[in-house]
N, C-alpha and C positions, 0 to 999 in steps of 0.2 A: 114544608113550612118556608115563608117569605123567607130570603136572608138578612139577618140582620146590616145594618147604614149606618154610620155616624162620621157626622162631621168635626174635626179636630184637630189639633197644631200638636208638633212635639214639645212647643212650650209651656203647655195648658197642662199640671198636673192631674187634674181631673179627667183628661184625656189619656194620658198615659197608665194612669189608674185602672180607667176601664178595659182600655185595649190588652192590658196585661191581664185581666181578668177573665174577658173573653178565650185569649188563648189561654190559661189555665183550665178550659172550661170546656174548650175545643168546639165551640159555636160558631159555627160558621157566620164569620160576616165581609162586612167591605168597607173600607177604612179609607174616608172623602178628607184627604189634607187638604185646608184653607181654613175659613172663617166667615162667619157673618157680614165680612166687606164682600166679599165675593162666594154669596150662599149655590147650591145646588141648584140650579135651574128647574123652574117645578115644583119645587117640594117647599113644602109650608116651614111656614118663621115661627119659631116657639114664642110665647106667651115674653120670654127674658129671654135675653139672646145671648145662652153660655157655652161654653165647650165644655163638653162636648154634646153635640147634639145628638142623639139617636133618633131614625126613625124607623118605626115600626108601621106595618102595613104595607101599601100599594097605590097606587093612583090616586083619587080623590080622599080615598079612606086610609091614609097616612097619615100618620100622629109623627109628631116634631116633640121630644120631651130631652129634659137637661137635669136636672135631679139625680145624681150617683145612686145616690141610699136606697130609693124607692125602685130607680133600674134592675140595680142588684135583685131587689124581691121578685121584679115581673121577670126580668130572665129566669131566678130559681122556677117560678112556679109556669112556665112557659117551653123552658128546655131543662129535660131529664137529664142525669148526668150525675158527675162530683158535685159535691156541693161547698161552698165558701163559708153558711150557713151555717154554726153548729146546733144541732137539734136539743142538746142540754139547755137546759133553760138558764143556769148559772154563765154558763161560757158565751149563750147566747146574746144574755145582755151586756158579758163583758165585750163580747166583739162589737155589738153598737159602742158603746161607750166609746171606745177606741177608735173605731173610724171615726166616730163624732168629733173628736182630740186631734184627730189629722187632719180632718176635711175643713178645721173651724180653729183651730190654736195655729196647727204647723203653716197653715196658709200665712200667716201671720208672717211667722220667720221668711217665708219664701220671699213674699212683697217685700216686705221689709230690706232683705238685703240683697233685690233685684234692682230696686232702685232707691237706696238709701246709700250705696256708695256709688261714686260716678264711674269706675272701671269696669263695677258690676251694669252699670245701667249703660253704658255704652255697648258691652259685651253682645246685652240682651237683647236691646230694640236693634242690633245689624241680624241676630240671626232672627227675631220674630218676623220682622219685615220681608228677610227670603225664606222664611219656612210658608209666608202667605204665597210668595211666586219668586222664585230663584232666577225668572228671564227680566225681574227690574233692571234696569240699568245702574251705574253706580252712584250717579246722579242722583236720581228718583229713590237709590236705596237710601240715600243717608240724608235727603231731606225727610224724609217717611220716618225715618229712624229718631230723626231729632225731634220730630213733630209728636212722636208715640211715649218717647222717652219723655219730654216735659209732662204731655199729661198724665203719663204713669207716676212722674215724683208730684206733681200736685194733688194727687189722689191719694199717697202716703198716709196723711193723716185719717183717711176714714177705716184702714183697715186698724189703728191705734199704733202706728209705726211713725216715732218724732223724736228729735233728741230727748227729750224725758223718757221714754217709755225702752228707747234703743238697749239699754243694758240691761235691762229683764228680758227682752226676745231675746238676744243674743246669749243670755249665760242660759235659759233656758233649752237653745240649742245645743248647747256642748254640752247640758248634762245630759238631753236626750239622744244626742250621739252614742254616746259612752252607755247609758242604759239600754240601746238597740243593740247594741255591738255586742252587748254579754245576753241580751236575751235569744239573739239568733246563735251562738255560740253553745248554747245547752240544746234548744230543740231546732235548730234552722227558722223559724215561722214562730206567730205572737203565739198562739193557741196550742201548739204543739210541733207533729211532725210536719203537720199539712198547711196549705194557707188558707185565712179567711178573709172576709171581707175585708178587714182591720188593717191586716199586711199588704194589702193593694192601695190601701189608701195611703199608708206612711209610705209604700215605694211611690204613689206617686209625686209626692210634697218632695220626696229627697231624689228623685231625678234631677229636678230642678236643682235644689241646694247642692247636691252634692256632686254635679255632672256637668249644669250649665254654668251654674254665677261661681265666677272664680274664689271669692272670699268667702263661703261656706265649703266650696267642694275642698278649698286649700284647709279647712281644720278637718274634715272628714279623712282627706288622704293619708293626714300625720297623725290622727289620733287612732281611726277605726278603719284601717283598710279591711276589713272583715267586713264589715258595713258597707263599704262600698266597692266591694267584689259580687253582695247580696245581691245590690240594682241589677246589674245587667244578669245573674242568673234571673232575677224574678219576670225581668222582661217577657223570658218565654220560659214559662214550664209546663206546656203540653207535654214533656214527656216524664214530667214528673212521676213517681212511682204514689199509690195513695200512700196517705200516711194517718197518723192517729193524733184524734182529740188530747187534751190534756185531761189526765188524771185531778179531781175535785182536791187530792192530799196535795199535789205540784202547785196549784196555782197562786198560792200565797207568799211562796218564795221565789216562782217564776216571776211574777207581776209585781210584787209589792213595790217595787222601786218604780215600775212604769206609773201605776194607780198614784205613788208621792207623787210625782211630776203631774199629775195631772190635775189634782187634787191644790198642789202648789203654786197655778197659773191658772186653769182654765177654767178651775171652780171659781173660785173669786171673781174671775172676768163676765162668766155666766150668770153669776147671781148679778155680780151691779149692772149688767148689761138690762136682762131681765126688772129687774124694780125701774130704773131709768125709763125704760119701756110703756112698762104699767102706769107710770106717771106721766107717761105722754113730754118727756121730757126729749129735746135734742143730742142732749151731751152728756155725759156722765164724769164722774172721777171717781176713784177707790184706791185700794192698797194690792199691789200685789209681788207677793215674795217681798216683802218689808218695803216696797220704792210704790211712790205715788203713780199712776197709770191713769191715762185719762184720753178720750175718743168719743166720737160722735156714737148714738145709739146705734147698733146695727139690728131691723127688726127679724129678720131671718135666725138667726143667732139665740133670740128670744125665744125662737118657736123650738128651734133646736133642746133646749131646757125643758119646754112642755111636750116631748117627742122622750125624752130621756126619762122625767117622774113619771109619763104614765107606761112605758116599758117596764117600769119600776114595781109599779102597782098591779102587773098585770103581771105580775109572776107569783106561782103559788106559794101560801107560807112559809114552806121548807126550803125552796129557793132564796125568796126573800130576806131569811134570815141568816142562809150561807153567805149572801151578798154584803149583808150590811154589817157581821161579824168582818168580812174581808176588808172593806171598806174603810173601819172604824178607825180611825187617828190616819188616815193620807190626807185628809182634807174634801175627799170627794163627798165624805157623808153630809155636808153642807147644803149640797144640792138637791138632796133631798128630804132636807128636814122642812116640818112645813112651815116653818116661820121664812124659808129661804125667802120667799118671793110673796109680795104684796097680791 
């Protein structure tokens, strides 16, 4: 079989996400550091130009794709092996949910306080700049640097990160700190002994916070060094020994505190995101965790919600009903009730 390709920076949590997965997974591939300023010679441009790139196939019949979530499935049904995947149908759709929470909330906190403070955002555009090529000069680095940096704080407002909005991402990080830190402290991984999908995407989000921007990684240090001992085991766990799903009786009291946090931010965010959407509106406003929240539509986001209700619907009744008993008063069951969305 081809080996797997992807193109990717150490700054790109997404990238890091995957590459930890991969070696979880022990698929052989080959890891192209740069970016879409300076692509692969050859190889075709994706549709959106994200990191990380994977490409699959060979010569003319090489596919360029960026999509985490979807990757994650063509690797399961492509390469045999352990699986990220858990095959219950309950845990199943809690691991979407959960990477959905990290791929689409925690990004939030990342940008937000990558270039929402200036120590952070000086930090960040010197190393983006030489993780693209570390033979720039010093010169060319820190013009590049300041060129990357303005347009990353002018870009703030579309991820919903703005003095109004800054105290809800931020206390929602520290409570998501503190609820990672005890949920790895019972079974090491969201879902049990083992990792899933879910745990590759919150280590990817907290590389970043918790490793590169100094003003997240300095509340992680002081409050959760458990937590951030996690990252660098999760980096590589190819030799991880397997381990085991969570028992249907655990996950109520393992998760509950995680599903509040999620239910308390990213539901609220999802529904007004979604109606805004449908309404073909630009902008939105809503409430969220009691502070006013307000951000341009994002339509991907939108789709995200109709990617979640129909995982929803597509689990059998006695699934469905363990979920939505689980669910009932965190806020998540919002999302899928059908008034949520016009």
């Amino acid at each position: 079989m081809q080996m797997i390709e992807l193109l990717g920076a150490p700054g790109s949590p997404y990238t890091r996400k995957m590459l930890a997965l991969l070696r979880y997974r022990c698929i052989a591939h080959r890891m192209i550091w740069g970016s879409h300023m300076q692509p692969p010679a050859g190889y075709p441009v994706p549709k959106v130009k994200l990191l990380p790139t994977f490409y699959f196939g060979e010569g003319e019949s090489r596919e360029a794709l960026v999509d985490s979530t979807p990757i994650i499935r063509r690797l399961e049904a492509e390469h045999a092996g352990r699986s990220v995947l858990p095959e219950d149908e309950l845990l199943g759709f809690l691991d979407l949910l959960i990477e959905d929470f990290a791929d689409e909330w925690m990004t939030k906190m990342m940008f937000h306080y990558r270039w929402h403070y200036a120590a952070d955002a000086d930090n960040a555009a010197a190393l983006i700049v030489f993780w693209q090529n570390p033979t720039y000069s010093d010169e060319m680095g820190r013009q590049m640097a300041d060129s990357f940096a303005r347009r990353q704080i002018d870009r703030l407002y579309v991820v919903g990160s703005n003095d109004l909005t800054a105290p809800i991402i931020e206390a929602s990080y520290e409570r998501l700190v503190a609820i990672l830190d005890r949920v790895i402290a019972r079974t090491g991984f969201v879902l049990g002994t083992r990792p899933s999908a879910a745990d590759f995407a919150i280590y990817g989000q907290l590389t970043q916070l918790g490793i590169v921007d100094p003003t997240p990684a300095a509340i992680m240090a002081r409050t959760a060094p458990r937590l951030r001992a996690w990252l660098d085991r999760v980096e590589d766990l190819s030799g991880l020994p397997d381990g085991q799903w969570l028992e249907h009786g655990a996950v109520a009291d393992h998760l509950g505190a995680l599903l509040a946090e999620i239910g308390r931010t990213y539901a609220p965010f999802l529904l007004a995101n979604a109606r805004a959407a449908a309404a073909e509106e630009s902008d939105f406003e809503t409430e969220i965790d009691g502070r006013r929240w307000t951000q341009p539509v994002f339509p991907y986001q939108a789709k995200c919600l109709v990617t979640l209700r129909a995982a929803r619907e597509s689990l059998s009744a006695a699934a469905k009903d363990r979920l939505d008993a689980l669910v009932a008063g965190t806020g998540c069951e919002a999302m899928f009730a059908p008034e949520s969305v016009a």
